[in-house]
PDB file of N, CA, C and O in Angstrom:
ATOM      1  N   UNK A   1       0.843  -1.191   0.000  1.00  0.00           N
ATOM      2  CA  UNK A   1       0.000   0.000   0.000  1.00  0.00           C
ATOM      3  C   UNK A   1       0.880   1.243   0.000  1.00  0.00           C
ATOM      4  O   UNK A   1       2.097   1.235   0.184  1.00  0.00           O
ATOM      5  N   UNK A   2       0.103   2.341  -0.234  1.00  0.00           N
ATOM      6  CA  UNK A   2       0.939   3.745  -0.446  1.00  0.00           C
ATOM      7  C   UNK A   2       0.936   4.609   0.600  1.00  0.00           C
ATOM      8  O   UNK A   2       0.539   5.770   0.703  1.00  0.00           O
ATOM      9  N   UNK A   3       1.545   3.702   1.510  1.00  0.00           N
ATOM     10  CA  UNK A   3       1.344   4.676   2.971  1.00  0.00           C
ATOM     11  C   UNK A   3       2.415   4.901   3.635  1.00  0.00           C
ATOM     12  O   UNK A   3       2.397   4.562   4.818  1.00  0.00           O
ATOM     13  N   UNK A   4       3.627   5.516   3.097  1.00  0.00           N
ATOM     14  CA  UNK A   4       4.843   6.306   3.203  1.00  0.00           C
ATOM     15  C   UNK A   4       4.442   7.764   4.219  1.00  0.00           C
ATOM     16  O   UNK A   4       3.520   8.566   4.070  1.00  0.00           O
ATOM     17  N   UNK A   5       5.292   7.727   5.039  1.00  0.00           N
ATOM     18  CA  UNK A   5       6.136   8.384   5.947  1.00  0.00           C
ATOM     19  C   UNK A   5       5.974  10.355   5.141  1.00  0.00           C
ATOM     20  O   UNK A   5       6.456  10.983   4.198  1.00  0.00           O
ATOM     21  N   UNK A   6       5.240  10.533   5.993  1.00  0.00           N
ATOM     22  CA  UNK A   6       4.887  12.292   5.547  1.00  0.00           C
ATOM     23  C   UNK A   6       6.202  12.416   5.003  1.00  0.00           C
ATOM     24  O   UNK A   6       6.448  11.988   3.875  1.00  0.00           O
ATOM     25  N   UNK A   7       7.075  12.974   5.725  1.00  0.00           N
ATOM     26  CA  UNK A   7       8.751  13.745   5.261  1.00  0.00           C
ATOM     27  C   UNK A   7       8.996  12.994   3.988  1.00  0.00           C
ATOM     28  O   UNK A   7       9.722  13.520   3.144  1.00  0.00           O
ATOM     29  N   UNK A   8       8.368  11.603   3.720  1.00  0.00           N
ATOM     30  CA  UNK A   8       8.626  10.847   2.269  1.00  0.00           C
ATOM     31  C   UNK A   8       8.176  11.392   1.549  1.00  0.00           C
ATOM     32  O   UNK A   8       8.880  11.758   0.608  1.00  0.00           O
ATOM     33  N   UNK A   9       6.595  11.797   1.575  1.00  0.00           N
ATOM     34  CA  UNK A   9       5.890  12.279   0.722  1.00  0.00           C
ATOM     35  C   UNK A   9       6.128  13.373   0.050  1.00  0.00           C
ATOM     36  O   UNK A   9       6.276  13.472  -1.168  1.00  0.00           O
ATOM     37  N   UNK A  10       6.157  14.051   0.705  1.00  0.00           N
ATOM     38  CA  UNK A  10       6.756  16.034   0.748  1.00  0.00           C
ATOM     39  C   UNK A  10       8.091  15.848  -0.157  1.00  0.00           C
ATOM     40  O   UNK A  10       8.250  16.672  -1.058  1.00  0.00           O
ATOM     41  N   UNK A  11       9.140  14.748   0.029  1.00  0.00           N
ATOM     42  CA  UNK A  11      10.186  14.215  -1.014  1.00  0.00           C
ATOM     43  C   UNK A  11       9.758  13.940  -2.193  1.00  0.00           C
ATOM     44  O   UNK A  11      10.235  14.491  -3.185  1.00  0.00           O
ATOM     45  N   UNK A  12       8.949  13.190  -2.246  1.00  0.00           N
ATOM     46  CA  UNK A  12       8.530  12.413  -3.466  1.00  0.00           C
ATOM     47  C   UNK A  12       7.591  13.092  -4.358  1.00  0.00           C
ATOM     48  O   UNK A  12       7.434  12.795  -5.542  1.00  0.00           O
ATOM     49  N   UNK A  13       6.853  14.203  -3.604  1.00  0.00           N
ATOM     50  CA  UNK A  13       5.729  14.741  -4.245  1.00  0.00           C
ATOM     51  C   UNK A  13       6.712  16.111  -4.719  1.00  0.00           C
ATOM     52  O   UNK A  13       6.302  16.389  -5.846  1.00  0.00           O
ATOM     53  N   UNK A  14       7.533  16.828  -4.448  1.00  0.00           N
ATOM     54  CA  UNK A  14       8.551  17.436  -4.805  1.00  0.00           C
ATOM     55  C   UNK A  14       9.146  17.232  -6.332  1.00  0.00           C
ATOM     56  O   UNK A  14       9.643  18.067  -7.088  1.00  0.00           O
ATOM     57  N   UNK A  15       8.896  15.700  -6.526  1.00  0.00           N
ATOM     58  CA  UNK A  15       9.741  15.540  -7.759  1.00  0.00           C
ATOM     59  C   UNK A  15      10.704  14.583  -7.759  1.00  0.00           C
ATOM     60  O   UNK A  15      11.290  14.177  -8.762  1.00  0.00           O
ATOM     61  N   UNK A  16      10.919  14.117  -6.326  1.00  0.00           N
ATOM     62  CA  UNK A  16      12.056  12.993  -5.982  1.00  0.00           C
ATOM     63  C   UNK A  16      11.631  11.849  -6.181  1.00  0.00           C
ATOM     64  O   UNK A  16      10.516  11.457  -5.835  1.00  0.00           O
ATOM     65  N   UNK A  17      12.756  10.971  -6.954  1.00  0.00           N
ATOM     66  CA  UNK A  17      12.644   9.504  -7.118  1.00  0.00           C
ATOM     67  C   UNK A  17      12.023   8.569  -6.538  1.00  0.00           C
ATOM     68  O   UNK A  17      12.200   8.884  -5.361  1.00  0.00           O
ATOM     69  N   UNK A  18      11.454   7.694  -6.525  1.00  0.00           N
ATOM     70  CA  UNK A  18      10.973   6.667  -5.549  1.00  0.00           C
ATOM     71  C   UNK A  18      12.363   5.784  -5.038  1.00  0.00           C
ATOM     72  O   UNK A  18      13.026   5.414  -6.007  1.00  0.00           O
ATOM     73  N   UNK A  19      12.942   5.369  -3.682  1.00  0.00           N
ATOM     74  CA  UNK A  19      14.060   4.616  -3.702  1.00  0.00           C
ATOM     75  C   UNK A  19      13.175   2.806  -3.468  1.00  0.00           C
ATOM     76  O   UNK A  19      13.912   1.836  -3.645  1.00  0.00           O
ATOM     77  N   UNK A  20      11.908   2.575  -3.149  1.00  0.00           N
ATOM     78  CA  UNK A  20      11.947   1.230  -2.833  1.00  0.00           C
ATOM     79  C   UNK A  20       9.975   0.954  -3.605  1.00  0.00           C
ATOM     80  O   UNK A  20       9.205   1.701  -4.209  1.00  0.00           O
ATOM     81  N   UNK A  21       9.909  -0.240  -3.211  1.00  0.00           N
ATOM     82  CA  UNK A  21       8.293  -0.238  -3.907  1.00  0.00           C
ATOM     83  C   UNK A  21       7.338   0.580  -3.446  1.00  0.00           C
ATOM     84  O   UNK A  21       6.603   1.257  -4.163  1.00  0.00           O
ATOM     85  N   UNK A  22       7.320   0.539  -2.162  1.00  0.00           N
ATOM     86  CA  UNK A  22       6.179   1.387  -1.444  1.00  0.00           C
ATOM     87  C   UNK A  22       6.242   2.622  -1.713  1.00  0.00           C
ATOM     88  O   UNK A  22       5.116   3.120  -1.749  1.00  0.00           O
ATOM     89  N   UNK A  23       7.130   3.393  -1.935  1.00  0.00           N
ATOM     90  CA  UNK A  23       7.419   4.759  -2.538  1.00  0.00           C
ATOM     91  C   UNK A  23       6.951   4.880  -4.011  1.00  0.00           C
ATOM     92  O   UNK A  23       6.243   5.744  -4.527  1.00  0.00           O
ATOM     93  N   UNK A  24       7.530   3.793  -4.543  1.00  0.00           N
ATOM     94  CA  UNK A  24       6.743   3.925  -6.230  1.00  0.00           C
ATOM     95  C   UNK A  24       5.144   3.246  -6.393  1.00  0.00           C
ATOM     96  O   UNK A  24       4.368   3.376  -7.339  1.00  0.00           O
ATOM     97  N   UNK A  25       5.007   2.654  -5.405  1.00  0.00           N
ATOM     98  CA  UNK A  25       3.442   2.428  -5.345  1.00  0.00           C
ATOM     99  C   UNK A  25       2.515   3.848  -4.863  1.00  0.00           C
ATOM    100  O   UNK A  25       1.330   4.042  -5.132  1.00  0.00           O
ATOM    101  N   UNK A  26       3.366   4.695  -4.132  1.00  0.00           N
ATOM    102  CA  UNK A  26       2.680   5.890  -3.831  1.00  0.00           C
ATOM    103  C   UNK A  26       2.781   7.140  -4.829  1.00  0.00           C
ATOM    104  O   UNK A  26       2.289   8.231  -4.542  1.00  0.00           O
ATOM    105  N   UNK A  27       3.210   6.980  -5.582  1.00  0.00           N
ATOM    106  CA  UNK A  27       4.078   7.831  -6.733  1.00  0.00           C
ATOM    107  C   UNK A  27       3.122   7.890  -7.497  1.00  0.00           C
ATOM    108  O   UNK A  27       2.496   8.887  -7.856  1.00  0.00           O
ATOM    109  N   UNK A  28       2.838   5.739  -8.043  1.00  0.00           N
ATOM    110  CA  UNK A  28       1.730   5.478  -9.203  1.00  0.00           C
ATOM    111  C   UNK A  28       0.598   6.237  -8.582  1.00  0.00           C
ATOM    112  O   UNK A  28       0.154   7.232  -9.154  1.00  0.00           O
ATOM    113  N   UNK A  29       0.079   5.798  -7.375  1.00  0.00           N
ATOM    114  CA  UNK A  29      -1.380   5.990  -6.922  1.00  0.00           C
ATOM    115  C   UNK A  29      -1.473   7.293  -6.885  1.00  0.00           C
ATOM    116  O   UNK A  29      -2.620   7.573  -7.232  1.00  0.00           O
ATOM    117  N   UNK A  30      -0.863   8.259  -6.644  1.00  0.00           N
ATOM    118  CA  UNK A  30      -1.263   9.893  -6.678  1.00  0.00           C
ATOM    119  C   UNK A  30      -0.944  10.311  -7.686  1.00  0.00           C
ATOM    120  O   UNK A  30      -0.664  11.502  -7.555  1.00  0.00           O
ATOM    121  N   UNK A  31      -0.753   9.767  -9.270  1.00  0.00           N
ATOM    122  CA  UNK A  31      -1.092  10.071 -10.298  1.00  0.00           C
ATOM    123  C   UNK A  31      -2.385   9.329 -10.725  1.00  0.00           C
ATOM    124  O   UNK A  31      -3.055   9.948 -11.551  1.00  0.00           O
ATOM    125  N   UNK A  32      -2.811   8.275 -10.378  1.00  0.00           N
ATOM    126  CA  UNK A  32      -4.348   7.809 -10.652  1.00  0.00           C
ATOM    127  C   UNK A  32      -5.158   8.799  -9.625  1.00  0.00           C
ATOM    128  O   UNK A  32      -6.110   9.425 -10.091  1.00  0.00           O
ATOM    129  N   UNK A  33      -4.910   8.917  -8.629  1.00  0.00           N
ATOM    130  CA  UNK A  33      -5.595   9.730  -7.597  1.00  0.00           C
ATOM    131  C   UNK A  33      -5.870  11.586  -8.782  1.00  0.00           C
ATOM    132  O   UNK A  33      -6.848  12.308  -8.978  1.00  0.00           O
ATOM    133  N   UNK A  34      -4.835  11.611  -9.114  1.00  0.00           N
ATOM    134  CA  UNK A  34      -5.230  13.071 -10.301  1.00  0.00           C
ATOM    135  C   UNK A  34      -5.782  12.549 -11.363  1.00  0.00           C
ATOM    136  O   UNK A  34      -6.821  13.088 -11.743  1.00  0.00           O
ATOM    137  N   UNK A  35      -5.404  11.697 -11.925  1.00  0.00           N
ATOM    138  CA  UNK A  35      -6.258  11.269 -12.935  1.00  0.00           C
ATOM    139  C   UNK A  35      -7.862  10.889 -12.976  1.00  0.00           C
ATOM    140  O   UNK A  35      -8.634  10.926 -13.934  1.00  0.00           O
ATOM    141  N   UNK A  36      -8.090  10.523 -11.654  1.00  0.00           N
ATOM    142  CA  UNK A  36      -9.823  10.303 -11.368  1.00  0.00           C
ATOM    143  C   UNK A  36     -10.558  11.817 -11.300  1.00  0.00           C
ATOM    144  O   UNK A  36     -11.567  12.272 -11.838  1.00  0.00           O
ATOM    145  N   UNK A  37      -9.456  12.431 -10.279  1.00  0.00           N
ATOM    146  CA  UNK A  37      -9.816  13.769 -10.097  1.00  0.00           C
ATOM    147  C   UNK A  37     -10.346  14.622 -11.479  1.00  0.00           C
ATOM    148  O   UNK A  37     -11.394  15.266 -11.512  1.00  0.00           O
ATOM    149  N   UNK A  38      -9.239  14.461 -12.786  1.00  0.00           N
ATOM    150  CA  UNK A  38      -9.246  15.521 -13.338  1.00  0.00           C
ATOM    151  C   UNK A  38     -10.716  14.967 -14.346  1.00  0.00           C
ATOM    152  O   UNK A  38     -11.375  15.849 -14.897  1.00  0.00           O
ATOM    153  N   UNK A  39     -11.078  13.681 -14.493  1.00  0.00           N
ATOM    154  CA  UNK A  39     -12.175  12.878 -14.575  1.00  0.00           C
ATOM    155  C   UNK A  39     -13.527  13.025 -14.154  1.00  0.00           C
ATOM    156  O   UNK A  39     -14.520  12.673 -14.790  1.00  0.00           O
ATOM    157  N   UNK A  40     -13.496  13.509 -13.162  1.00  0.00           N
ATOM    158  CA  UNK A  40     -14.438  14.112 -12.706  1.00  0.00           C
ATOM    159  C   UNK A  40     -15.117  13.153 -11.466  1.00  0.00           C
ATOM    160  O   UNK A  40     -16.307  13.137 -11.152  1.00  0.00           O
ATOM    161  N   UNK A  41     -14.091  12.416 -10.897  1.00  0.00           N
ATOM    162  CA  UNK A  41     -14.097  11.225  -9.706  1.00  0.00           C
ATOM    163  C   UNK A  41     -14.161  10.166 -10.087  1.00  0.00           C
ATOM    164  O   UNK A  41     -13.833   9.851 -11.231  1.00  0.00           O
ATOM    165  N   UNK A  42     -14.648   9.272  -9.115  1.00  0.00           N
ATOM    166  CA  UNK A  42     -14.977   8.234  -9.295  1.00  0.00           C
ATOM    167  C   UNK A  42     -16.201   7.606  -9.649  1.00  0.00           C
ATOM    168  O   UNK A  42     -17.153   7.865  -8.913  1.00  0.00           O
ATOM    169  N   UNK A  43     -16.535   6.297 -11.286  1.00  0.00           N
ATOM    170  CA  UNK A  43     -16.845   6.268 -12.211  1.00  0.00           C
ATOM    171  C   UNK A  43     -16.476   4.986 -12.446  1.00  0.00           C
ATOM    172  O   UNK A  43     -15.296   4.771 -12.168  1.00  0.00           O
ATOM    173  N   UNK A  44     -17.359   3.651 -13.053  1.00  0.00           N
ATOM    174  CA  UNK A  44     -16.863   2.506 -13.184  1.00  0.00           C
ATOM    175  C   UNK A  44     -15.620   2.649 -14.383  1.00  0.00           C
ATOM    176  O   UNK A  44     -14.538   2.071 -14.485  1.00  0.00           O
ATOM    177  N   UNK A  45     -16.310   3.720 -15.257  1.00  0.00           N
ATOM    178  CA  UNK A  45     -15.744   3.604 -16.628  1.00  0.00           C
ATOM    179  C   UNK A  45     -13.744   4.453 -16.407  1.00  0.00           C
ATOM    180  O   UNK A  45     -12.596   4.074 -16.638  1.00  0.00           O
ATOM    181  N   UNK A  46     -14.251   5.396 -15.986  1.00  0.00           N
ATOM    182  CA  UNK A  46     -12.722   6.137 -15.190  1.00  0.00           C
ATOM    183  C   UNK A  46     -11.804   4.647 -14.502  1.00  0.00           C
ATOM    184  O   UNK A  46     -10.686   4.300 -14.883  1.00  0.00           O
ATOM    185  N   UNK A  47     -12.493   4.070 -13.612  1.00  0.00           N
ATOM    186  CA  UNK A  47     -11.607   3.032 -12.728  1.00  0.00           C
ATOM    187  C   UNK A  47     -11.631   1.581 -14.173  1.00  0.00           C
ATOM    188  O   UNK A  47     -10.901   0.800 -13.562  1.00  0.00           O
ATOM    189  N   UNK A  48     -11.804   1.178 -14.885  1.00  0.00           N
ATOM    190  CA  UNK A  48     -11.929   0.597 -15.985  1.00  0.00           C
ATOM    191  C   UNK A  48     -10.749   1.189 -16.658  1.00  0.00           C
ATOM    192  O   UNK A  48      -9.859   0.339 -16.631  1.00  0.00           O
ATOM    193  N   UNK A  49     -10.451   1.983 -17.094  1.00  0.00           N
ATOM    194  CA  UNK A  49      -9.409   3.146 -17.796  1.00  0.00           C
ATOM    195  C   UNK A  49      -7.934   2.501 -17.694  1.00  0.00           C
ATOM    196  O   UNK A  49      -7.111   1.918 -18.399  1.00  0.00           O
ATOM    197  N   UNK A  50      -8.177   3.133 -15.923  1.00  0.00           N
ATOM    198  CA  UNK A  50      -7.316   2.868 -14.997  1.00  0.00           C
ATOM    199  C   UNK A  50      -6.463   1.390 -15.137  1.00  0.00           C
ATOM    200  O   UNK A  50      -5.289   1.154 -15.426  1.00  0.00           O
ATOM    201  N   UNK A  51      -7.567   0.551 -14.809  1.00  0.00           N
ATOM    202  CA  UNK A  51      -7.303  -1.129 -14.897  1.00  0.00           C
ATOM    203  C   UNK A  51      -6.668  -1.214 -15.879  1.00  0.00           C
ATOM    204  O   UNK A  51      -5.463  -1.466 -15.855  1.00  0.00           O
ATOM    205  N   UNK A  52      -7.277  -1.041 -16.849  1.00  0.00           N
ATOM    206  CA  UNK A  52      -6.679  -1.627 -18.188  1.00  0.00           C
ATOM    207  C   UNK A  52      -4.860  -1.237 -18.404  1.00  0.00           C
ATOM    208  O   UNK A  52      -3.755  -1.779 -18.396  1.00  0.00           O
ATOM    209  N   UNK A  53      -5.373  -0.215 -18.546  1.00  0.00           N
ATOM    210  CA  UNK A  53      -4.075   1.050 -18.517  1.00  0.00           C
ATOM    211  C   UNK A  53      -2.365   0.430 -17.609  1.00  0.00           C
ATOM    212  O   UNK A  53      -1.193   0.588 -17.952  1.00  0.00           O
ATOM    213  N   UNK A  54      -2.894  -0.182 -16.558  1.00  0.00           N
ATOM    214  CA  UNK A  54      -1.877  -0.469 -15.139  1.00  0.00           C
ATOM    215  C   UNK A  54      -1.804  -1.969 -16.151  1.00  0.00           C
ATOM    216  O   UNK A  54      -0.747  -2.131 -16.759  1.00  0.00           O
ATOM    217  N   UNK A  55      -2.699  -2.837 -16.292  1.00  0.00           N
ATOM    218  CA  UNK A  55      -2.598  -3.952 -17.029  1.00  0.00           C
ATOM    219  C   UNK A  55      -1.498  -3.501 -18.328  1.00  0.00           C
ATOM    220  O   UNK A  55      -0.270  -3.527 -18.409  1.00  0.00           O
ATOM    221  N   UNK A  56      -2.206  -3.230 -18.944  1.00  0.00           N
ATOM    222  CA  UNK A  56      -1.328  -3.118 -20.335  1.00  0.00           C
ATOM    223  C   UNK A  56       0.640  -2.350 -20.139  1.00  0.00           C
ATOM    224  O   UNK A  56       1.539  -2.621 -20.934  1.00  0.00           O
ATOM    225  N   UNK A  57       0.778  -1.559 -19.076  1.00  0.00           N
ATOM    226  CA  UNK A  57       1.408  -1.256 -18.771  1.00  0.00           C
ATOM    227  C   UNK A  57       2.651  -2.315 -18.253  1.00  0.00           C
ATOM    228  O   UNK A  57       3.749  -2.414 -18.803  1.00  0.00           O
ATOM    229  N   UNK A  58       2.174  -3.108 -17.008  1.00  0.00           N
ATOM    230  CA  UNK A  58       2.453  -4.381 -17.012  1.00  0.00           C
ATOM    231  C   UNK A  58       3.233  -5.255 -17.807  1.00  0.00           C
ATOM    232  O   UNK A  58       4.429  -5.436 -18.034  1.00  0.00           O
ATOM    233  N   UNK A  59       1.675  -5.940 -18.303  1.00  0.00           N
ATOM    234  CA  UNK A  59       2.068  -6.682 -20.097  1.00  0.00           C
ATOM    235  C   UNK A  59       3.456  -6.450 -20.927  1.00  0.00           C
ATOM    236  O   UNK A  59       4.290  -7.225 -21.394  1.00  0.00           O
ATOM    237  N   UNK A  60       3.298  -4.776 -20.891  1.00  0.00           N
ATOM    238  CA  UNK A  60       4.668  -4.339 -21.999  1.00  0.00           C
ATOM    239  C   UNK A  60       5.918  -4.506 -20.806  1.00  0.00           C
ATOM    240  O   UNK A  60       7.105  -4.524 -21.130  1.00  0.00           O
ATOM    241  N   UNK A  61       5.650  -4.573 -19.997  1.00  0.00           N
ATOM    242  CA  UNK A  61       7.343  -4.380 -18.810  1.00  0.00           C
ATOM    243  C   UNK A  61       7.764  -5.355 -19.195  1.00  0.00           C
ATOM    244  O   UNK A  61       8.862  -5.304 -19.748  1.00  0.00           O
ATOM    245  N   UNK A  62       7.046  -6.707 -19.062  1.00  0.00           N
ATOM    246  CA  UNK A  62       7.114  -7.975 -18.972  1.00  0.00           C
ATOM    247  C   UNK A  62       7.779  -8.454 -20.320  1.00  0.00           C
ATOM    248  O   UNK A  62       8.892  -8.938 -20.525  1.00  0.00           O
ATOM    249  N   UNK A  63       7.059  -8.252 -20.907  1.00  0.00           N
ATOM    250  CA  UNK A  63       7.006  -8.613 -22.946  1.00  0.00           C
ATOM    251  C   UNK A  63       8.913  -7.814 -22.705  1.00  0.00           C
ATOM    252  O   UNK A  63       9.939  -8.492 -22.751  1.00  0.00           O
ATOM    253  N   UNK A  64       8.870  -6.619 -22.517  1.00  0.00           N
ATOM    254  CA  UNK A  64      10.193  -6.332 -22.915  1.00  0.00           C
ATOM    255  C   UNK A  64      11.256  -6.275 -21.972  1.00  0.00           C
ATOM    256  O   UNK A  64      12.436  -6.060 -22.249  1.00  0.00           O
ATOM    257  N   UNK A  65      10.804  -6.468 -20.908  1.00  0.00           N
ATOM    258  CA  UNK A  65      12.187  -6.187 -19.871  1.00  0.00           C
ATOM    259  C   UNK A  65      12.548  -7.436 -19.013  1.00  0.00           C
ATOM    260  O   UNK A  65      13.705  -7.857 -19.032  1.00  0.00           O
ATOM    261  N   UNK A  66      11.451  -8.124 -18.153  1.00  0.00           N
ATOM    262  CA  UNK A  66      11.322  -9.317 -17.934  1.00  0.00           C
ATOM    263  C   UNK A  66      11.427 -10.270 -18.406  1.00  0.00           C
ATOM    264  O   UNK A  66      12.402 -10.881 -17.970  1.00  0.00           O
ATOM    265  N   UNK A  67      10.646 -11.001 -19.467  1.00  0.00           N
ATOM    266  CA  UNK A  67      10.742 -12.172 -20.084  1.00  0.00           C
ATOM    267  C   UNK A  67      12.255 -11.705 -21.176  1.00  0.00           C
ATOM    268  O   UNK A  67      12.228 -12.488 -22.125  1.00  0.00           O
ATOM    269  N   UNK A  68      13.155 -10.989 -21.280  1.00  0.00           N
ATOM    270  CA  UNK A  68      14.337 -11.129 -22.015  1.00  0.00           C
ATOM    271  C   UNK A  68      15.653 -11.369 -20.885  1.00  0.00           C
ATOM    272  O   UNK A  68      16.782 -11.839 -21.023  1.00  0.00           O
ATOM    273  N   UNK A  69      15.033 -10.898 -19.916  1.00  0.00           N
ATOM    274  CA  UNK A  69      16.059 -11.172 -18.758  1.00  0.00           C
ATOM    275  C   UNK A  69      16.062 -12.689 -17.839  1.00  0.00           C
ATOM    276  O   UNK A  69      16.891 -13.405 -17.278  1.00  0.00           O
ATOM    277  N   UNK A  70      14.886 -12.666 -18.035  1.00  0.00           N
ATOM    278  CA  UNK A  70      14.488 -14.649 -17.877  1.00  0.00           C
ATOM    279  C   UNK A  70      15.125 -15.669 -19.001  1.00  0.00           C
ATOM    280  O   UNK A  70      15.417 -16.865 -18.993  1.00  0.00           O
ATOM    281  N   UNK A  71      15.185 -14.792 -19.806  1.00  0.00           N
ATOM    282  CA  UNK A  71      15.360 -15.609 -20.751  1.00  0.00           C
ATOM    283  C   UNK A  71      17.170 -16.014 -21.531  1.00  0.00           C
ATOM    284  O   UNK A  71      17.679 -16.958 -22.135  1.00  0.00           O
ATOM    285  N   UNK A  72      17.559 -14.778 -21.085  1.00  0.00           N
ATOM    286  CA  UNK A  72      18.864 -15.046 -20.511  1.00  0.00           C
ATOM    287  C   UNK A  72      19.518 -15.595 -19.102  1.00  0.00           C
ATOM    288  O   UNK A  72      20.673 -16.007 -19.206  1.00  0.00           O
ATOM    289  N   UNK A  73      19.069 -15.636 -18.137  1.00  0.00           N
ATOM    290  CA  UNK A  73      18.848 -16.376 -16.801  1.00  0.00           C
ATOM    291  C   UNK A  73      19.067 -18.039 -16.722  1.00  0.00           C
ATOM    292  O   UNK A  73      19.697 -18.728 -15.919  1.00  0.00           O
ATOM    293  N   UNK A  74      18.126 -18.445 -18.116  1.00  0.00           N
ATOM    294  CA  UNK A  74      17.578 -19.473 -18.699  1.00  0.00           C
ATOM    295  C   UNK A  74      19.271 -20.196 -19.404  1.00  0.00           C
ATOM    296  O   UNK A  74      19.793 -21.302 -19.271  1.00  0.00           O
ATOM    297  N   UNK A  75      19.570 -19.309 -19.931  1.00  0.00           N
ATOM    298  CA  UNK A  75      20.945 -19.463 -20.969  1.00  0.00           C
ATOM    299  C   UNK A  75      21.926 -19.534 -19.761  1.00  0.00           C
ATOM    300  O   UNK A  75      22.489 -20.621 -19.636  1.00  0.00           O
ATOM    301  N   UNK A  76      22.225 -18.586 -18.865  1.00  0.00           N
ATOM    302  CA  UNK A  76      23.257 -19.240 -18.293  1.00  0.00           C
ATOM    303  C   UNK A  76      23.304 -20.361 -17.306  1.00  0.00           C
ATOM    304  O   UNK A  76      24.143 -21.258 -17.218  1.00  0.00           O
ATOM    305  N   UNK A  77      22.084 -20.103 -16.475  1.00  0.00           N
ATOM    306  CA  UNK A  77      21.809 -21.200 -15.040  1.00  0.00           C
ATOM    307  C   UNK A  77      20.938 -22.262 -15.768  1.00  0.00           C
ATOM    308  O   UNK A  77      20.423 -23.029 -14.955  1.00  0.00           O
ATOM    309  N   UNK A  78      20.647 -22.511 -16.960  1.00  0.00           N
ATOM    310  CA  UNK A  78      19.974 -23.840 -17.237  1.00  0.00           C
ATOM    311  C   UNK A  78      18.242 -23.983 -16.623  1.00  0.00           C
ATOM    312  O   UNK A  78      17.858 -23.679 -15.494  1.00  0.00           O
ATOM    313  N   UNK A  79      17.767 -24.299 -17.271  1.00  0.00           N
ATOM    314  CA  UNK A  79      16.579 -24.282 -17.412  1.00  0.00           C
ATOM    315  C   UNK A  79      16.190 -25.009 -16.690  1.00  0.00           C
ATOM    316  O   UNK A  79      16.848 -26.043 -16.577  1.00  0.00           O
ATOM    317  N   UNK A  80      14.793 -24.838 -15.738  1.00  0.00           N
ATOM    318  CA  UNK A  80      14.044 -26.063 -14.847  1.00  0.00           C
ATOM    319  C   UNK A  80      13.099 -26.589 -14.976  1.00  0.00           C
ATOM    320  O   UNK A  80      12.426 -27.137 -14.102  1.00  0.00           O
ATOM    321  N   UNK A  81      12.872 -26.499 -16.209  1.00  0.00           N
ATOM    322  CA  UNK A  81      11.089 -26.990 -16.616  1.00  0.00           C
ATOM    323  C   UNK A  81      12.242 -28.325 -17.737  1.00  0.00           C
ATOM    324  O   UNK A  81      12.918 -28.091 -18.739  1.00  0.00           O
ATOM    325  N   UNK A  82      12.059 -29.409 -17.118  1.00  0.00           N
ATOM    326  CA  UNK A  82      12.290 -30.888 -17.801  1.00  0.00           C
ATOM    327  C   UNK A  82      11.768 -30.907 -19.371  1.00  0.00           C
ATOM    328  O   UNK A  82      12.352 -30.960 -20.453  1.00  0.00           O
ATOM    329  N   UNK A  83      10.554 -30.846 -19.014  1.00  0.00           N
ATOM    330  CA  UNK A  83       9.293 -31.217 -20.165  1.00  0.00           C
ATOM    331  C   UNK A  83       9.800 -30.282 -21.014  1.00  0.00           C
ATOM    332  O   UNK A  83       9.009 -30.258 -21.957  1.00  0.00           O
ATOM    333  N   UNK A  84      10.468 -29.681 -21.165  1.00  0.00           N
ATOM    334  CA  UNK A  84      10.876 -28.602 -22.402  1.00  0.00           C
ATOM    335  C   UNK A  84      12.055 -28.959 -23.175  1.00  0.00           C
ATOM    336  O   UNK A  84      12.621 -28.294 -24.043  1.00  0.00           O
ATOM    337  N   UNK A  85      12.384 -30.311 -22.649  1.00  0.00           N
ATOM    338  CA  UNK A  85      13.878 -31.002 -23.775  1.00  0.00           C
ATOM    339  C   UNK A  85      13.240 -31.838 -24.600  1.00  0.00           C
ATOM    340  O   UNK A  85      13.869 -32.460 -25.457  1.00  0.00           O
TER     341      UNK A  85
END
């Protein structure tokens, strides 16, 4: 959850980096938190937006940053799924 330490916030909402997850989970959420806002609140179709949006976002990390780094992982430490020889 996004429930960082005031003096964090006042950092982070400043413009400063996130250093760990909970900081970048509070980072994401008070840009959806403006984004509902500027929306005109809350709205199945606004929080739908949202979903998708964090999904697809996801999806692409994965597709390009994750599954190529697994997949070299794979190449040096050898693979653990049997059924795949």
């Amino acid at each position: 959850m996004p429930y960082v330490k005031q003096e964090d916030r006042k950092r982070l909402d400043a413009g400063e980096k996130p250093k760990n997850a909970g900081e970048l989970n509070y980072v994401i959420s008070k840009i959806l938190d403006a984004y509902l806002e500027a929306k005109g609140g809350i709205r199945y179709a606004h929080l739908n937006e949202i979903v998708g949006v964090l999904e697809c976002a996801k999806l692409e990390l994965y597709r390009r940053l994750a599954a190529p780094y697994e997949d070299r992982k794979i190449d040096e430490n050898g693979d653990v799924y049997l059924v795949l020889r």
